[in-house]
C-alpha positions as CSV (number, residue, x, y, z in Angstrom):
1,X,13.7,13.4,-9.7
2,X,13.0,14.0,-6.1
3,X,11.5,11.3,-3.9
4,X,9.5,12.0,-0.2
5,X,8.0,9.9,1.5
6,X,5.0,11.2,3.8
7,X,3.9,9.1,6.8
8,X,0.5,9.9,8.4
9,X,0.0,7.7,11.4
10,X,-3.2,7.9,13.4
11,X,-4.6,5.4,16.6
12,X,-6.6,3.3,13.9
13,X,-4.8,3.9,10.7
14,X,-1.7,4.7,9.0
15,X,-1.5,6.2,5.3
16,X,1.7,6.9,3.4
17,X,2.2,9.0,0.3
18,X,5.1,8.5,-2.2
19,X,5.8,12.3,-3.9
20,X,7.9,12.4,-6.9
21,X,9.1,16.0,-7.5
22,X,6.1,17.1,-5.3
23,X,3.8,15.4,-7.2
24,X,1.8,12.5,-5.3
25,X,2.1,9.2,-7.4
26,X,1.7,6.7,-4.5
27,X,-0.9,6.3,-1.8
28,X,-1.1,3.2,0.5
29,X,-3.9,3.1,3.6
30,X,-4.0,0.1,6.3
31,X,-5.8,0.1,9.4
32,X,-4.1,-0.8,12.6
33,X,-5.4,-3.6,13.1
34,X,-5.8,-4.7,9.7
35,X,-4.3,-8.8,9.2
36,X,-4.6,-10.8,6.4
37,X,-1.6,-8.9,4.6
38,X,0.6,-10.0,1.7
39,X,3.7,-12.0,2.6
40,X,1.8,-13.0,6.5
41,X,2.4,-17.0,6.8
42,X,-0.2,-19.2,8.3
43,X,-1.1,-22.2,9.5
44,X,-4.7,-23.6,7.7
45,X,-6.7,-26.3,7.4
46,X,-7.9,-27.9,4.4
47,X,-11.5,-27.3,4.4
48,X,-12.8,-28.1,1.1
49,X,-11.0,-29.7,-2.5
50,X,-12.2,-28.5,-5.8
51,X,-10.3,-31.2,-8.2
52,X,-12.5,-29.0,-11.1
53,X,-10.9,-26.1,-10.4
54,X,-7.6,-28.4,-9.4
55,X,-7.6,-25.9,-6.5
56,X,-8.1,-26.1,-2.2
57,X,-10.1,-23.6,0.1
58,X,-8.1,-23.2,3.3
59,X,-9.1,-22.1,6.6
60,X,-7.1,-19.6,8.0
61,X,-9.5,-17.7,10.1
62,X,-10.9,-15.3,7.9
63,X,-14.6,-14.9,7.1
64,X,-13.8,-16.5,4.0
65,X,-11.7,-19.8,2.9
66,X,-8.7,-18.7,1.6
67,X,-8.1,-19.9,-2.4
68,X,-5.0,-22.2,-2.9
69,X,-4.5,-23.5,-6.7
70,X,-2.4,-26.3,-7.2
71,X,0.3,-24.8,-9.1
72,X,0.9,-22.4,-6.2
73,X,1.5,-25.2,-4.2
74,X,5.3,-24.9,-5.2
75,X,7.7,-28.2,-6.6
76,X,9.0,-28.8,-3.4
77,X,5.4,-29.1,-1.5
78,X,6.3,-32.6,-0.6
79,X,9.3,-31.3,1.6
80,X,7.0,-28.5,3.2
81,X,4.9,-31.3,4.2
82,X,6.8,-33.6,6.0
83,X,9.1,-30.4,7.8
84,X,5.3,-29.6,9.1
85,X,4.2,-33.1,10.3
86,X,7.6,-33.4,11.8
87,X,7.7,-30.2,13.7
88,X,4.2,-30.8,15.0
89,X,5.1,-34.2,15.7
90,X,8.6,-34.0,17.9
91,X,7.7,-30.8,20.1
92,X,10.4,-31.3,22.0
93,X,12.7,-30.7,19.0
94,X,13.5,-27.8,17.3
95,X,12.6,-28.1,13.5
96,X,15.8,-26.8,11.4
97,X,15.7,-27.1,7.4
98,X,19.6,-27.8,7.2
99,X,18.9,-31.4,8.8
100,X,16.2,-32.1,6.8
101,X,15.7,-33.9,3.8
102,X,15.2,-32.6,0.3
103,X,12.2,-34.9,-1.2
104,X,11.8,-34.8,-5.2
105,X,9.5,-31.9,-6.4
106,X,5.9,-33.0,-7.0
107,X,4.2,-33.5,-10.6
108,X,3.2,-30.2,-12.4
109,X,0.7,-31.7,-13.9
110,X,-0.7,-33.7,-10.4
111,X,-3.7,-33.2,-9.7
112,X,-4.5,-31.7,-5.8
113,X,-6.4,-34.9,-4.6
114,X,-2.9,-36.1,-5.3
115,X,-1.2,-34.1,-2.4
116,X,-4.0,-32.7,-0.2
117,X,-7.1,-34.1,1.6
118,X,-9.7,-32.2,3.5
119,X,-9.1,-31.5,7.2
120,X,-5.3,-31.6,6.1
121,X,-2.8,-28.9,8.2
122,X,-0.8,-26.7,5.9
123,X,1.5,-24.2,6.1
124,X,0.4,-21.2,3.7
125,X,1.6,-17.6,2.7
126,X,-0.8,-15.1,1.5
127,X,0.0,-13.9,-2.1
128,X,-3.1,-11.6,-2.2
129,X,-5.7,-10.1,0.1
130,X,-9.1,-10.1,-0.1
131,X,-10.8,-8.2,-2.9
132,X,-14.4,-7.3,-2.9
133,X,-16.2,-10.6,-2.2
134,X,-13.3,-13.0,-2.4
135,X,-10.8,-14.5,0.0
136,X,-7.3,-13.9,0.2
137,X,-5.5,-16.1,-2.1
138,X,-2.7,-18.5,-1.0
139,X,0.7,-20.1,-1.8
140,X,2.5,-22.7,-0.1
141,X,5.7,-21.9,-1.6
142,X,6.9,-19.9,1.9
143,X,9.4,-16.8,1.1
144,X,11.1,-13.5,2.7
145,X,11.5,-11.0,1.1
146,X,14.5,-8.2,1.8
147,X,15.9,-5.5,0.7
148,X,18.5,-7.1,-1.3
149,X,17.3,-10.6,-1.3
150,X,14.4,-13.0,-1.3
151,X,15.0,-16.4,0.9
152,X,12.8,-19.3,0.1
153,X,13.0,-22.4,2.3
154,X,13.3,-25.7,0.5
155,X,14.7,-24.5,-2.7
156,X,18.5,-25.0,-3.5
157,X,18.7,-22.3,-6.8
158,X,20.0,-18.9,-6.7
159,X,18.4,-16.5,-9.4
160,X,19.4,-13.1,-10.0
161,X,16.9,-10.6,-11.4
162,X,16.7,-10.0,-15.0
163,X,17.1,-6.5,-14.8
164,X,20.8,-6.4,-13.6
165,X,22.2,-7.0,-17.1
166,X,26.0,-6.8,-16.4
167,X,27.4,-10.6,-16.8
168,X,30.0,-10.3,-15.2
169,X,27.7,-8.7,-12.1
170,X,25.3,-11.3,-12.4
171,X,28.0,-14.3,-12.4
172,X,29.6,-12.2,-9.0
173,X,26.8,-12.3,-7.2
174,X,25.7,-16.0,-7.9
175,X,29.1,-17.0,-6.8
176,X,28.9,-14.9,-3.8
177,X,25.3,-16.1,-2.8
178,X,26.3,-19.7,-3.1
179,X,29.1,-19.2,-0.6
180,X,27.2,-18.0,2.1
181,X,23.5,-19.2,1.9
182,X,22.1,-21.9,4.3
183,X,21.7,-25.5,3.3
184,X,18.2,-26.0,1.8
185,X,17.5,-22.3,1.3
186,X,17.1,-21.0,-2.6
187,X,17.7,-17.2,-2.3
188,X,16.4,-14.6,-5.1
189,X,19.0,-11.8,-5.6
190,X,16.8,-8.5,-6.5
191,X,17.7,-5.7,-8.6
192,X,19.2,-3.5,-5.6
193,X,21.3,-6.2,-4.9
194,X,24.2,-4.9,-7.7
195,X,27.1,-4.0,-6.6
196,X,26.7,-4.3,-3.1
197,X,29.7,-5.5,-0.7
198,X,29.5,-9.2,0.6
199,X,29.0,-7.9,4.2
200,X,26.0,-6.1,3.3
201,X,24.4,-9.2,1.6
202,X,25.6,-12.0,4.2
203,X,23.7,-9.8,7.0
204,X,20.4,-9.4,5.7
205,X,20.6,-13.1,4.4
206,X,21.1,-14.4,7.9
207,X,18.6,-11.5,9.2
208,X,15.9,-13.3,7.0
209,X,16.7,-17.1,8.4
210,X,17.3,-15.5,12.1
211,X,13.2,-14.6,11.2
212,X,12.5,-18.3,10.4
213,X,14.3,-19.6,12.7
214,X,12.7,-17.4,15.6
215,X,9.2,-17.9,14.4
216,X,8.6,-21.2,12.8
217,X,8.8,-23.0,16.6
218,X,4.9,-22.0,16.7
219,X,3.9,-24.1,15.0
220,X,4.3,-26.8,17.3
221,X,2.2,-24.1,20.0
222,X,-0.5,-22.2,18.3
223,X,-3.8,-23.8,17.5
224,X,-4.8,-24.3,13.7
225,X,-5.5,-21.7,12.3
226,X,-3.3,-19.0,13.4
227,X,-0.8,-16.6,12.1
228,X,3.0,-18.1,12.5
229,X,5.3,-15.0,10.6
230,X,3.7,-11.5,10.4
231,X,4.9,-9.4,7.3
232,X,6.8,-5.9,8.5
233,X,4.4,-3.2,9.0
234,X,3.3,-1.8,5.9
235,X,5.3,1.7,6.5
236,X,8.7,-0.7,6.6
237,X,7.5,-3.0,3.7
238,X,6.8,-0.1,1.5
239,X,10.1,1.5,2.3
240,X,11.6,-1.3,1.5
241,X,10.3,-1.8,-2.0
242,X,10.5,1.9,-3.5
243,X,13.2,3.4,-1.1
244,X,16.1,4.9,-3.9
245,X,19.6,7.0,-3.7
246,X,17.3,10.0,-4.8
247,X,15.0,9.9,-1.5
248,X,15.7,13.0,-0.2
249,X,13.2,13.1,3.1
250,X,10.8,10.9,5.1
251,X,8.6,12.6,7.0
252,X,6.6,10.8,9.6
253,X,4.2,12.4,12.9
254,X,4.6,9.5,15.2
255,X,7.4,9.1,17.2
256,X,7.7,4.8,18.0
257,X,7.6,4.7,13.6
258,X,10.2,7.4,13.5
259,X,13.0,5.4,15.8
260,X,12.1,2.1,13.6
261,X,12.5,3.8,10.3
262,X,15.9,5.2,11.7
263,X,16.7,2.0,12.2
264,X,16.1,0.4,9.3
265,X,18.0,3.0,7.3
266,X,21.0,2.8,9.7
267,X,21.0,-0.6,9.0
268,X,20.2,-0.7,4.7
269,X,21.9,2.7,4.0
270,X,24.0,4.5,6.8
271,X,24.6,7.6,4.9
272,X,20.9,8.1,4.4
273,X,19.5,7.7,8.0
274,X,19.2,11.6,8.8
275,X,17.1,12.2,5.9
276,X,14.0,10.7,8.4
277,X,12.5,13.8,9.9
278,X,9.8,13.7,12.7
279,X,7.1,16.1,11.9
280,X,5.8,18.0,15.1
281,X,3.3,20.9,13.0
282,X,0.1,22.4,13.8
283,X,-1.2,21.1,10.4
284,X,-2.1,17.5,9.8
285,X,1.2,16.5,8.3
286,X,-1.0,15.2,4.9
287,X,-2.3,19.2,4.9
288,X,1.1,20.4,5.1
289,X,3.0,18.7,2.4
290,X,-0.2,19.2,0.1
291,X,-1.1,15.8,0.0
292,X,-4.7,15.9,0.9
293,X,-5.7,18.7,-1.7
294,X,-4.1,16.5,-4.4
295,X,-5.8,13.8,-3.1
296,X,-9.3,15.0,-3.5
297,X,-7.9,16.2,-6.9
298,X,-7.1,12.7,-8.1
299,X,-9.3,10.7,-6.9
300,X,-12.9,10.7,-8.1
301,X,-14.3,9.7,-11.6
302,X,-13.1,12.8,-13.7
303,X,-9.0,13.8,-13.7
304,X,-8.3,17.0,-15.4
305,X,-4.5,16.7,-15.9
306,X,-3.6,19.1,-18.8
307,X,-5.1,22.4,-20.6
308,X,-9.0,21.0,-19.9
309,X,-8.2,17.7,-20.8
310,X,-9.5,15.1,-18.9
311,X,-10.2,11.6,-18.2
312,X,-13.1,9.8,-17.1
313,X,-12.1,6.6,-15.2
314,X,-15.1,3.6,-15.2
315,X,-14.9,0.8,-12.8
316,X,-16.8,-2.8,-12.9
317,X,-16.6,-6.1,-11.7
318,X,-14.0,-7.1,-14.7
319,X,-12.2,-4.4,-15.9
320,X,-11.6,-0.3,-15.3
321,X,-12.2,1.2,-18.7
322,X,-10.7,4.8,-18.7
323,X,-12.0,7.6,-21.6
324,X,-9.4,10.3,-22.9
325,X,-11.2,13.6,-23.7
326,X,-9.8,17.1,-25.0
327,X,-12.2,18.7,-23.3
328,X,-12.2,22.8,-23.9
329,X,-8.4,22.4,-24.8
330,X,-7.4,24.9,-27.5
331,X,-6.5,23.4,-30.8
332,X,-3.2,22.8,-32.4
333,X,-2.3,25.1,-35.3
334,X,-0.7,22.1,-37.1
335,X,-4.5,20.2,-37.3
336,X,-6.7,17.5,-35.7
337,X,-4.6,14.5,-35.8
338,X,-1.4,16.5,-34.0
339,X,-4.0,17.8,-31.2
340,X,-5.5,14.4,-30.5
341,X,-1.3,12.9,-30.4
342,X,-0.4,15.3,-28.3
343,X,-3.6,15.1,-25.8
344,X,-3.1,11.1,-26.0
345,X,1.0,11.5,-25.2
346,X,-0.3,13.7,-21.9
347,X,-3.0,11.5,-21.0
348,X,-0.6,8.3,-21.1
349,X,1.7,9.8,-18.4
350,X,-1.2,10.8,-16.3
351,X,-2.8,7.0,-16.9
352,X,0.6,5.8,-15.7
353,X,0.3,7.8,-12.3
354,X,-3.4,6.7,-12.0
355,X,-2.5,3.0,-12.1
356,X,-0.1,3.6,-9.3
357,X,-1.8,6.3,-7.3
358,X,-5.2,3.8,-7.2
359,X,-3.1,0.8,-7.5
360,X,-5.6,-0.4,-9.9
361,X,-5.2,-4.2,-11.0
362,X,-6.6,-6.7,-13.9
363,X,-7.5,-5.8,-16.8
364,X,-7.6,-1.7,-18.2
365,X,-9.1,-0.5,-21.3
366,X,-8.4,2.9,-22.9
367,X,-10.2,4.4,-25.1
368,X,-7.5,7.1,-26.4
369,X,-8.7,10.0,-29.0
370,X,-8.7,8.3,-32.3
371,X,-5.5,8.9,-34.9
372,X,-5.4,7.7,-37.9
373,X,-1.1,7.7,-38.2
374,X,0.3,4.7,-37.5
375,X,4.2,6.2,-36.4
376,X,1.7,8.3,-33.9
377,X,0.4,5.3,-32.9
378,X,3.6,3.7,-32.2
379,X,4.5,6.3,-30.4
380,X,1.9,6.7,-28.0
381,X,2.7,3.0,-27.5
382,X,6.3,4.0,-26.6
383,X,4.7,6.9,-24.8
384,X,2.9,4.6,-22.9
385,X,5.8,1.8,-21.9
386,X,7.7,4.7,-20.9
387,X,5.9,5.9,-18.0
388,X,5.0,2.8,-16.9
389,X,8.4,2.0,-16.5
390,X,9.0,2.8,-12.7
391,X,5.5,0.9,-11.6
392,X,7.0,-2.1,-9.4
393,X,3.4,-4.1,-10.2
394,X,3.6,-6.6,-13.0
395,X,2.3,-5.5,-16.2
396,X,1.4,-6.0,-19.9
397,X,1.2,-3.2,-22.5
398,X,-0.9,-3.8,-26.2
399,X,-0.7,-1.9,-29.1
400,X,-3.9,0.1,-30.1
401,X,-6.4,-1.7,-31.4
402,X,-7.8,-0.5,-34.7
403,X,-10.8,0.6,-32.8
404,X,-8.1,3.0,-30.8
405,X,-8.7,1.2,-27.6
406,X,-5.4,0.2,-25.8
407,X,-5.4,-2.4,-23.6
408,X,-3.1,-3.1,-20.4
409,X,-2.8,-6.2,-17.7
410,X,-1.4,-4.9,-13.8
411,X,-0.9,-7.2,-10.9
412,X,-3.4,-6.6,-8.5
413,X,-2.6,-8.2,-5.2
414,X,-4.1,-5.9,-2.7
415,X,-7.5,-4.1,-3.1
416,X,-7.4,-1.0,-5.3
417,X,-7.4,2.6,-3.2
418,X,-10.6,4.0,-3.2
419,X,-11.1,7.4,-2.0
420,X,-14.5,9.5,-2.0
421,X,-14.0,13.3,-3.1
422,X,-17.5,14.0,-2.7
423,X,-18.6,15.5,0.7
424,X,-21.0,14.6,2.7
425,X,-23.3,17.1,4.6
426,X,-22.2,16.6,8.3
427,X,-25.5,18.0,9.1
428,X,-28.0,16.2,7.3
429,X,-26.4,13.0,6.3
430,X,-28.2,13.6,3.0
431,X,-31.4,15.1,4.0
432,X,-31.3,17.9,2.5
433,X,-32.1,20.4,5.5
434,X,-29.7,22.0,7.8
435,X,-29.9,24.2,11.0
436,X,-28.8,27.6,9.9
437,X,-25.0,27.7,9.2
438,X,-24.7,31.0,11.0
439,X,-25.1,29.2,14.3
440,X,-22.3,26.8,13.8
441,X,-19.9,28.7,15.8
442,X,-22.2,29.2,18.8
443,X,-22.6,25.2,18.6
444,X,-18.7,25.4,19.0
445,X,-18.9,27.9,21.6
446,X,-21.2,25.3,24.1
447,X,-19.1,22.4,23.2
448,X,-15.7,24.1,24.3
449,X,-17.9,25.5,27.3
450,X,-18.4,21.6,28.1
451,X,-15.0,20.6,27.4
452,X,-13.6,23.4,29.5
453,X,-15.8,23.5,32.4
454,X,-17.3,19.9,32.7
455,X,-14.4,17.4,31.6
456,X,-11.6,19.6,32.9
457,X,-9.4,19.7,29.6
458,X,-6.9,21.9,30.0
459,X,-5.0,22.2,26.3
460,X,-6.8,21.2,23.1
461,X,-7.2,21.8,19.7
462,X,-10.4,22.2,17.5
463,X,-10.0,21.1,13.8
464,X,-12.4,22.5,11.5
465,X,-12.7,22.8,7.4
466,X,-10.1,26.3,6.7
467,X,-13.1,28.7,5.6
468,X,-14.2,27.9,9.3
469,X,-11.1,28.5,10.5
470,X,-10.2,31.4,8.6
471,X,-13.8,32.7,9.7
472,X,-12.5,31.8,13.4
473,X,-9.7,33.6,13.0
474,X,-10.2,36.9,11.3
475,X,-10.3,40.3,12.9
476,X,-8.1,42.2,15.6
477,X,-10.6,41.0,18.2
478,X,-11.0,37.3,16.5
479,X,-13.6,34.8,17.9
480,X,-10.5,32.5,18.9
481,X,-9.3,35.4,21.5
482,X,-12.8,35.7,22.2
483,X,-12.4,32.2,23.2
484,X,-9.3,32.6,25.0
485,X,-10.4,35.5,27.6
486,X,-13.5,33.7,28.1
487,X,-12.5,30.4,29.2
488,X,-8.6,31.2,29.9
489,X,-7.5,28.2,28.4
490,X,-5.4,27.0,25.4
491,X,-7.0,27.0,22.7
492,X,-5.8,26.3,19.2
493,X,-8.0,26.4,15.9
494,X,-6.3,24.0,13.3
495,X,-7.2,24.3,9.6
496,X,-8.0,20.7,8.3
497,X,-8.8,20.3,4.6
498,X,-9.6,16.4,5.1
499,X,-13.2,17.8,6.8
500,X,-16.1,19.2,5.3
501,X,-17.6,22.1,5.4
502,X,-19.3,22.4,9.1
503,X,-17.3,19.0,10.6
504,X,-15.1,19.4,13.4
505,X,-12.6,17.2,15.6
506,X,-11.5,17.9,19.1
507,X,-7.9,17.0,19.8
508,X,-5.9,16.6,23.4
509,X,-2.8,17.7,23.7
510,X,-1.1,14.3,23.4
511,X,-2.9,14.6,19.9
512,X,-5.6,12.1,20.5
513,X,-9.3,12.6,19.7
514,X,-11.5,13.7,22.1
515,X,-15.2,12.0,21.4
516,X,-17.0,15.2,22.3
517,X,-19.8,14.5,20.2
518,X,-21.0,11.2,22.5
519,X,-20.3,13.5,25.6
520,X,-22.1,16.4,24.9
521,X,-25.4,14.3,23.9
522,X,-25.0,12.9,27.2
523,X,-24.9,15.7,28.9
C-alpha cells in the first residue's frame, strides 16, 4: 500500500488529506486560528461542582465551561496540586518536578468536593473539543505525546503498548526507558517505539521535558485562564500519528510548513526527509491530486461504492445509523443469500473508510442486507474487524444482531468532518432566479477592467468552476487572449472544481485573494 499525504494550506485554513493507494481515507480541516485543540494545556478556574455528576465545570476561556469528571482528574492529582500552588507561590523560583515530592495518589472512589472547590486554579489538558453544543472536555492528568513516546509528569511507571508483542522487545525497552527517564516522569512507550536505537529514544524523551521545562514557567505570568502548552500544529500532529515506512510523498503548497515538515522528518526518519515535495502548480493542489472530486464523491448522505450499491448514512443527536442497499447491482448466479454476502463484505470496507474519512464517533448502527447463514455472518464480522484494523481511534466491534443490525463504538474526540456536496446557487442564494448565465463572462470582463485599470494589479489569476474555464478557453482566438490583447496584462484562468457553477475567485500573484467583489460594489 501506498501512503501520500496532501497539505492544502490557505490564510485562514489548512486541510490535509491522507491517500492510501490513491484512494482518499483521511480528511482533517482546522482554521488558523482555531484553539481549543486536543492535547493544548491550560490554566482554569473552577467555576462550578456538580458532586451528582461527581464532575467540575472549568473556566478556560471558552464560551463554554469546560467538563472535568473526577476520574479524569488522574491518581496523582494531589501532586499536580501542590507543584501548581508552589509555582504560583515562589515566582522567583523555577518549578522543576525532580525536586518535588511525590504525594500518595488520591481515592478512586473520592468524591470531587473531596479535592476541588469552586474558584479553585487548576492546571488542565483538553482530552476533547467541543462538539455541537458542549464544551471541550478536560483531564488533569497532563501528558506529551511523541513520536516514540508519551511523557506524563508525576507518574513513576513505564508501560509499553500492547501491540508490540515480542517479550523480549517489550522487556528491552522497559529496561532502556528506566535508564534514561527523568525523576517523577512515567513515560508510555508506543507501538513505533520497537526496535528503535537508544539514541533515538533518549532524544525525543528529553525533547518532550525540554517542552515542559520551557513552558510550564507561565504559569507563574499569565492570568487565569490562559493557554500554558500549545499542541503542535495539526499538519505536525497528524504526521506524527499516521506517518509509516510506506509513505512515499508529502505534498504541501506553502512554503514556512514545508521547511518544518523537513524538519521534523530529518529529525524522526533521516532517510525519508526528501520524500516532502513543495507543490508550486497552477491547480489548487486538492484539484490536482484528485482530492476534491473524491471529496464531493464521499461526502453527502448517499455513497455508491460498488456495482450500484450504496449506502445511505443518517446522522442524530445519539448515534449515525448507516443503511446497506444493493441498489441496481446485478445478481449473483449462485442466489440471494451469496449476493446480499458479497454486497455486505463490500459495504464493510467502504463503512471502514467512512468512519475514518468523517471521523465519525459514538455509537454506529448498521443495518446490513439480511442473511440468514450464520458462517456468513461470522464472516462479515471478520470482514468487518478487518478493515477496521488500521483506524488509530478506539473502537468496539458487535456481532449481528438477529435483526441484522451490527453495532460499533469509535472514539470521538474531535467534531466529526462535515462537508456539504450540494451547491449552492452563487447567484440567487436560493431564490430561484438568476440574471441570464450568458452574461457571466461579460460580468468577468468589467471586473478584470476594474482590477486592471483601477487597482493597478499587474499579475493575477481568475478561478472559476472548469466548464467556465473550459468555455474561457476554447477556440484559436479564445476569450482569455481576448483578454490578454485587451488589457496587456497576465492573465491566467485556473480551473477550480471546489466552486460552483458561476462562482469565481481573484488571486494575486503571491497567491492571495483579491476581495474584488467588496471593491467593485464600491465602485
Amino acid at each position: 500500500m501506498v501512503s501520500e499525504l496532501i497539505i492544502d494550506v490557505r490564510p485562514n485554513e489548512v486541510s490535509i488529506a491522507v491517500l492510501e493507494d490513491k484512494k482518499l481515507v483521511e480528511l482533517q480541516k482546522e482554521a488558523t486560528d482555531e484553539s481549543y485543540a486536543v492535547g493544548n494545556i491550560y490554566v482554569g478556574k473552577v467555576k462550578k461542582l456538580m458532586p451528582g455528576l461527581n464532575a467540575a465545570f472549568i473556566d478556560i476561556g471558552y464560551k463554554k465551561d469546560a467538563f472535568l469528571h473526577y476520574l479524569d482528574l488522574g491518581p496523582h492529582f494531589s501532586s499536580f496540586d501542590k507543584f501548581y500552588k508552589f509555582a504560583v507561590s515562589e515566582k522567583k523560583k523555577n518549578p522543576l518536578i525532580s525536586k518535588a515530592k511525590l504525594l500518595p495518589e488520591i481515592d478512586k472512589e473520592g468524591s470531587i468536593t473531596d479535592v476541588l472547590k469552586v474558584g479553585q486554579e487548576i492546571l488542565v489538558q483538553i482530552a476533547k473539543e467541543p462538539i455541537s453544543t458542549k464544551g471541550p472536555r478536560l483531564t488533569a492528568e497532563l501528558s506529551f505525546a511523541g513520536r516514540y513516546l508519551v511523557l506524563i509528569p508525576f507518574n513513576d511507571k513505564v508501560s509499553i503498548s500492547q501491540k508490540i508483542k515480542s517479550k523480549e522487545e517489550r522487556a528491552r525497552l522497559r529496561q532502556l526507558i528506566q535508564s534514561i527517564k527523568p525523576k517523577n516522569f512515567g513515560v508510555i512507550v508506543r507501538t513505533v517505539a520497537e526496535g528503535k536505537k537508544v539514541i533515538e529514544l533518549d532524544a525525543e524523551l528529553k525533547a518532550l521535558q525540554l517542552k515542559w521545562d520551557d513552558n510550564i514557567p507561565k504559569i507563574q505570568k499569565e492570568k487565569v485562564p490562559s493557554l500554558i502548552i500549545e499542541e503542535s500544529s495539526r499538519t505536525l500532529a497528524l504526521l506524527r500519528d499516521v506517518f509509516n515506512p510506506s509513505f512515499q510523498e508529502i505534498h504541501i503548497n506553502d512554503n514556512s510548513s514545508y521547511s518544518a515538515i523537513k524538519e521534523y522528518l530529518r529529525v524522526i526518519e533521516p532517510e525519508k526527509k526528501d520524500i516532502v515535495k513543495l507543490y508550486n502548480g497552477e491547480l489548487p493542489i486538492f484539484d490536482n491530486f484528485s482530492v476534491t472530486k473524491q471529496v464531493k464523491a464521499l461526502f453527502g448522505k448517499t455513497v455508491t461504492f460498488r456495482n450500484g450499491a450504496y449506502l445511505i448514512i443518517e446522522h442524530t443527536e445519539a448515534l449515525h445509523v448507516i443503511d446497506v442497499n444493493s441498489g441496481n447491482r446485478s445478481k449473483s448466479n449462485n442466489g440471494q443469500e451469496n449476493n446480499a454476502f458479497e454486497v455486505n463484505s463490500a459495504a464493510a470496507e467502504e463503512i471502514a473508510r467512512q468512519l475514518r474519512l468523517r471521523d465519525m464517533g459514538g455509537i454506529i448502527v448498521i443495518d446490513f442486507i439480511d442473511m440468514t447463514e450464520g458462517d456468513h455472518r461470522n464472516k462479515l464480522l471478520l470482514r468487518m474487524q478487518d478493515a477496521m484494523s488500521a483506524d488509530r481511534a478506539k473502537h468496539n466491534i458487535l456481532p449481528l444482531s438477529k435483526f441484522g443490525l451490527m453495532q460499533i463504538t469509535r472514539q470521538r474526540v474531535r467534531p466529526e468532518m462535515e462537508v456539504s456536496t450540494t451547491e449552492a446557487c452563487p447567484t440567487c442564494f436560493g431564490k430561484g432566479e438568476i440574471r441570464s448565465s450568458i452574461l457571466f463572462t461579460d460580468m468577468l470582463d468589467n471586473k478584470i477592467d476594474y482590477l486592471v485599470n483601477k487597482l493597478k494589479v499587474k499579475k493575477f489569476a481568475l478561478h472559476v468552476h472548469p466548464y467556465i474555464a473550459a468555455f474561457i478557453n476554447q477556440g484559436f482566438i479564445s476569450l482569455k487572449w481576448k483578454w490578454r490583447q485587451k488589457y496587456s496584462w497576465k492573465i491566467d484562468i485556473v480551473p477550480n472544481q471546489s466552486l460552483t457553477f458561476l462562482e469565481y475567485q481573484f488571486y494575486d500573484n503571491d497567491k492571495n485573494e483579491i476581495d474584488l467583489k467588496q471593491d467593485y460594489e464600491m465602485k
